[in-house]
N, C-alpha and C positions, 0 to 999 in steps of 0.2 A: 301308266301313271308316271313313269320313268322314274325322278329322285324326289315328285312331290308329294304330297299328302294332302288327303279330303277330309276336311271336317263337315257336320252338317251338326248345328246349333239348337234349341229348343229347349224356351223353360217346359214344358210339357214331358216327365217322363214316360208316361205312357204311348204320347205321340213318338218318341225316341223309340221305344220297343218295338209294335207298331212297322215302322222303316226298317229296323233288322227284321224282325221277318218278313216282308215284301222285300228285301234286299237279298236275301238267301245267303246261305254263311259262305261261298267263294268272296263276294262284293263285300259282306260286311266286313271281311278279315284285311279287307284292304280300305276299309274306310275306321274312321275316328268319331266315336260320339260323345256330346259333351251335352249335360244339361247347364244349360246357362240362361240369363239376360239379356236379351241383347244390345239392353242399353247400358251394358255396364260388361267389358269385355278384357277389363283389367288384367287379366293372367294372361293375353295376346298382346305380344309387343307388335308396337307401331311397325310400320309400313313390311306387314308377313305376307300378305295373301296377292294374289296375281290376282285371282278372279273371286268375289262375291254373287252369291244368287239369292235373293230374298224371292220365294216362292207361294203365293198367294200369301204373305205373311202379311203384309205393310197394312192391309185393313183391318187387322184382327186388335191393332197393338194400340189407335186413339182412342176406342170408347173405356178401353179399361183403364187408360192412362194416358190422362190428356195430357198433351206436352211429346208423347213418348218418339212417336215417328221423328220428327226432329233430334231428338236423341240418341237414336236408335241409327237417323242415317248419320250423323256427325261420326258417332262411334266406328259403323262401320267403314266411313273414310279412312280413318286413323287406321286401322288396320290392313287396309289396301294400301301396297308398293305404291309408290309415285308413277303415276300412266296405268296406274289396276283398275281393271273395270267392274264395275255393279251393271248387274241385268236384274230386272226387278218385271215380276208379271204378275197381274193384277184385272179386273173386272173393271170393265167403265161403270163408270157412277150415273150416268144417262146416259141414254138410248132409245131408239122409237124401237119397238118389237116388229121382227120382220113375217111373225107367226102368232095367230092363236094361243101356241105353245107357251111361247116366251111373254106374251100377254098374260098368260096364266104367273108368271114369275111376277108379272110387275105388282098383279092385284094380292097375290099371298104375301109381297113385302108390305103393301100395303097392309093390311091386314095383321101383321106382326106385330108393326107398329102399333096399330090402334090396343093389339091387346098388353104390349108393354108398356103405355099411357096406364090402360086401367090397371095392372099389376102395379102400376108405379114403378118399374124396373127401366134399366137404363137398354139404349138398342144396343146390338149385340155386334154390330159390324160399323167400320165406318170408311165406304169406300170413297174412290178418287180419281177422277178422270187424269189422262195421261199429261195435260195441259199441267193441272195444279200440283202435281207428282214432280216435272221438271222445273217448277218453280219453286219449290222446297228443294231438291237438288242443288241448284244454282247458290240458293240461299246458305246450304251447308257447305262449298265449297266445292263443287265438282265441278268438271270442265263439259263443254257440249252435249247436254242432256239432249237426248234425241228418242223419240220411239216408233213403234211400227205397228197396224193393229193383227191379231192373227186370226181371229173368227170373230165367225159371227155365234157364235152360242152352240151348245150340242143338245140332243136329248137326254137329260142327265137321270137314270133311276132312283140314283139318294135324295133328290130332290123331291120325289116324293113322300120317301121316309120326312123328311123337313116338314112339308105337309101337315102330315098325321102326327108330328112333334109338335105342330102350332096346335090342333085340335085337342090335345091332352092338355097344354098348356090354356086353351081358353078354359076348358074346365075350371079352373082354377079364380076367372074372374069371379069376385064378390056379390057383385050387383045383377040380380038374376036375368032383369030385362035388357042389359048390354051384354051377357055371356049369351043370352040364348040367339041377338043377333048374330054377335059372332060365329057363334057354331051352325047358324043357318049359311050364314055367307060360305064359311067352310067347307061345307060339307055339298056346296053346288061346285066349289072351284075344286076339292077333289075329285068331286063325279068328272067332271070334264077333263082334270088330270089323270084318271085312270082309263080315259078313253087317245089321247092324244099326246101325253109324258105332257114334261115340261122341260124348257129349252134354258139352259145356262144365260148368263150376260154374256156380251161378245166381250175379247179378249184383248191387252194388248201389251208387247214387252218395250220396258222401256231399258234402253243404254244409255250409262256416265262413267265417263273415268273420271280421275281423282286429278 
């Protein structure tokens, strides 16, 4: 690490905890945790950090706070050195599924959807092709937004716990004859996810300097 220092950010303190222990106490005594905002990053002064990594973050941060992505990269400009890069990796937001697998992802977001409609809740993710990412870049100031894609999707196992988290949650629809679709639809697309996983969204990183 020679004379610098690693931070890694998150309002989430329990996602903080969480990284120290998958970090193991060698790595965490060389790393720095901070619970913070990221759109608000006020106790780092301008142009600190060489390299920023926003790590499947960037989708989590517009359905709870629209506006925020744009806030959130402006901020972290300001804190990149002049020529500091941001690498930013992220899920494409469409995609044709190359598998069965990953057909099984398309129909369970579907499905989410429809049961956050009848809950009246808001969706929970709000993702973005590599395209509209570097046009939000451009817009906050960064110089050469450029990206690359790195897969195509994995077999992922939490993606079934996800599943079985949409099924608990249709439970919950009010209106008896649109829960009990739901949970039929369900409970076909996890039979078919417990025989063949389910495949991630393919993947892609994108680079800007500042």
């Amino acid at each position: 690490m020679g004379g610098g220092v690693l931070v890694t950010i998150d309002i989430d303190a329990s996602s903080l905890e969480m990284l120290k222990r998958l970090a193991g106490k060698e790595l965490t005594e060389k790393l720095v945790f901070i619970k913070a905002d990221l759109r608000n990053l006020d106790f780092i002064k301008d142009d600190y950090f060489d390299l920023a990594c926003l790590y499947y973050t960037i989708h989590t941060i517009e359905s709870t706070t629209p506006g925020g992505v744009r806030r959130v990269l402006k901020e972290i400009r300001r804190v990149l050195r002049p020529g500091g890069l941001l690498i930013a990796v992220e899920n494409y937001a469409t995609f044709e599924p190359i598998d069965g697998a990953q057909w099984l992802l398309l129909e369970l977001a579907r499905v989410e959807n429809e049961i956050n409609a009848l809950l009246g809740t808001r969706e929970v993710d709000v993702e973005y092709d590599p395209e509209e990412l570097c046009a939000l870049l451009t817009e906050a100031g960064y110089r050469n937004p450029t990206y690359r894609k790195i897969d195509n999707g994995s077999i992922d196992p939490t993606l079934l716990t996800w599943a079985l988290y949409l099924k608990d949650r249709a439970r919950d629809i009010p209106d008896q004859d649109a829960r009990e679709k739901v949970l039929a639809k369900l409970r076909t697309l996890i039979s078919e996810a417990e025989k063949t996983g389910i495949r991630s969204s393919p993947t892609y990183a994108l680079y800007a300097r500042k």
